[in-house]
C-alpha positions as CSV (number, residue, x, y, z in Angstrom):
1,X,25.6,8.0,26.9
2,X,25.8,9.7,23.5
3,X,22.3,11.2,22.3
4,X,21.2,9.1,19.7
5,X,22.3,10.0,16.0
6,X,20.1,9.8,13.2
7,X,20.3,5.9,11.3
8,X,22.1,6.0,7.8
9,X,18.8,4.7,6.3
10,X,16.8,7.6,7.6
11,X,19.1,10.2,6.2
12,X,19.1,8.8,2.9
13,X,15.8,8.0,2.3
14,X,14.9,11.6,2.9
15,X,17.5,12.5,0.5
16,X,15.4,10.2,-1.9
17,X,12.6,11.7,-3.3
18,X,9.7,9.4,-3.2
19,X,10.9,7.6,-0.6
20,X,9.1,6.6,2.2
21,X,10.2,5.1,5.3
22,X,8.4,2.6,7.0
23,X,9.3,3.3,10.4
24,X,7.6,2.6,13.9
25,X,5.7,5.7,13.2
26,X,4.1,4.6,9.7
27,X,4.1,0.9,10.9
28,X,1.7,2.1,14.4
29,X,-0.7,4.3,11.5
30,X,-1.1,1.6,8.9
31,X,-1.7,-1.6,11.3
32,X,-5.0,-2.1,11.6
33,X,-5.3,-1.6,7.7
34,X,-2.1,-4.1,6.7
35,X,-3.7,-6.4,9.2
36,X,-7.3,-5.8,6.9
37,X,-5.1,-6.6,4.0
38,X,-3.5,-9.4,5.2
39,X,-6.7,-11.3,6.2
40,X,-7.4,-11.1,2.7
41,X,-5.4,-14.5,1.7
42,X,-8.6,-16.4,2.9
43,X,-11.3,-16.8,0.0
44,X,-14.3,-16.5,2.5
45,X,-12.3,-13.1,3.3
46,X,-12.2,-11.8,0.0
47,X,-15.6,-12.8,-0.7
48,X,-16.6,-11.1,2.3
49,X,-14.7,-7.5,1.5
50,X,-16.2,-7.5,-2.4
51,X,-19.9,-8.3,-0.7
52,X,-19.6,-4.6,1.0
53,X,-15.5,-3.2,1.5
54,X,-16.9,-0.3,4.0
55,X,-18.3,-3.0,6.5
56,X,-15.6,-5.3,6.2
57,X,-13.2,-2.0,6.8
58,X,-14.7,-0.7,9.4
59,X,-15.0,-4.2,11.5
60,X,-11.5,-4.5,11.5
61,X,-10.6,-0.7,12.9
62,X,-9.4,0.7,9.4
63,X,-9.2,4.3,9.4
64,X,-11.5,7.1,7.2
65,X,-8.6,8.2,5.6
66,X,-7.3,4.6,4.8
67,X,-10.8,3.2,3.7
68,X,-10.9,6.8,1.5
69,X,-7.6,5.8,-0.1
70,X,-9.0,2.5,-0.5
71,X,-11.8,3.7,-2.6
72,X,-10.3,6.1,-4.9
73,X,-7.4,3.2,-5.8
74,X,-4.6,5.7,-3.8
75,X,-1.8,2.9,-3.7
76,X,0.7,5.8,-3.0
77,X,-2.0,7.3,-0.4
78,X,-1.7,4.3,1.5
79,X,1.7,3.6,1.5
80,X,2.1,7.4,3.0
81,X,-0.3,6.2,5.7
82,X,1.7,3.2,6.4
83,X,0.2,0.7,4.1
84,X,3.0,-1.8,3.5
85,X,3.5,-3.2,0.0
86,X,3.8,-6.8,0.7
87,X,0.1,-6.6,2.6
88,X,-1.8,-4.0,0.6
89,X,-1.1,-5.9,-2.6
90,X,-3.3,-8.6,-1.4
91,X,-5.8,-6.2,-1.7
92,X,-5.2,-4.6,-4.9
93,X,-5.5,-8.5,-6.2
94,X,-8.8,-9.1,-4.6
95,X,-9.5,-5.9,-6.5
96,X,-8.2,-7.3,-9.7
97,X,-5.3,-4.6,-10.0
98,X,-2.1,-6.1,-10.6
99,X,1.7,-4.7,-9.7
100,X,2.2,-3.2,-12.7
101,X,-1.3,-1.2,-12.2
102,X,0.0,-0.3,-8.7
103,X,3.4,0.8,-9.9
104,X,2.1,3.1,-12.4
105,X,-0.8,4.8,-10.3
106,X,2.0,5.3,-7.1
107,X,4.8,6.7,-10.6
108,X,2.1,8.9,-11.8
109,X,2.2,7.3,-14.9
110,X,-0.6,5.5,-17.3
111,X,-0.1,2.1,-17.1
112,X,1.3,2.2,-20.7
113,X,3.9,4.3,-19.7
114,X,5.1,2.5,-17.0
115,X,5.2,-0.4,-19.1
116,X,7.9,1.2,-21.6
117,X,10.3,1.5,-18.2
118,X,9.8,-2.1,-17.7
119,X,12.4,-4.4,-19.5
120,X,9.4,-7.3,-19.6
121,X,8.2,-7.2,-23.3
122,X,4.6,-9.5,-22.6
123,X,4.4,-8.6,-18.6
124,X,0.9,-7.8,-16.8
């Protein structure tokens, strides 16, 4: 058996910069936080995490680090700590943050300035 070669998709993301892999690794870290933020599509959820986030963090096995993150708005925190995209924006909406927000805090960018790369004259 040949010893296993690195995938295509590995060896270019890290040729990316900025790019971050979501692999078994990232997936096994950021679990018990996309599970949080997937939980979050129920109203009586959301309601719940505004009334006090730490609790509602802490009841469902989220990490220091991610609840940190959480806190100070880190989007690009959490995706290095294996927050995925499609869960953590349901929490970013129960925070009233939209995409663009989140786009332009994980770019670095004001929001304004992430705007003027967007080709969506009127987008939120």
């Amino acid at each position: 058996m040949k010893p296993s070669q690195p995938h295509a998709a590995d060896v270019d993301a890290a040729r990316i910069p900025g790019t971050y892999l979501f692999d078994l690794a990232l997936s096994r870290q950021g679990y018990a936080f996309n599970c949080m933020c997937a939980g979050l599509r129920k109203p009586e959820a959301r309601a719940e995490f505004l009334a006090d986030p730490d609790a509602y963090m802490r009841a469902r096995g989220v990490s220091q680090a991610h609840r940190d993150a959480v806190h100070r708005r880190d989007w690009l925190a959490l995706t290095r700590m294996g927050g995925n995209l499609f869960f953590f924006l349901k929490l970013a909406v129960t925070l009233g943050v939209g995409l663009y927000a989140v786009g332009a805090q994980m770019r670095g960018e004001s929001y304004e300035e992430f705007m003027r790369t967007r080709n969506v004259p009127g987008a939120v």
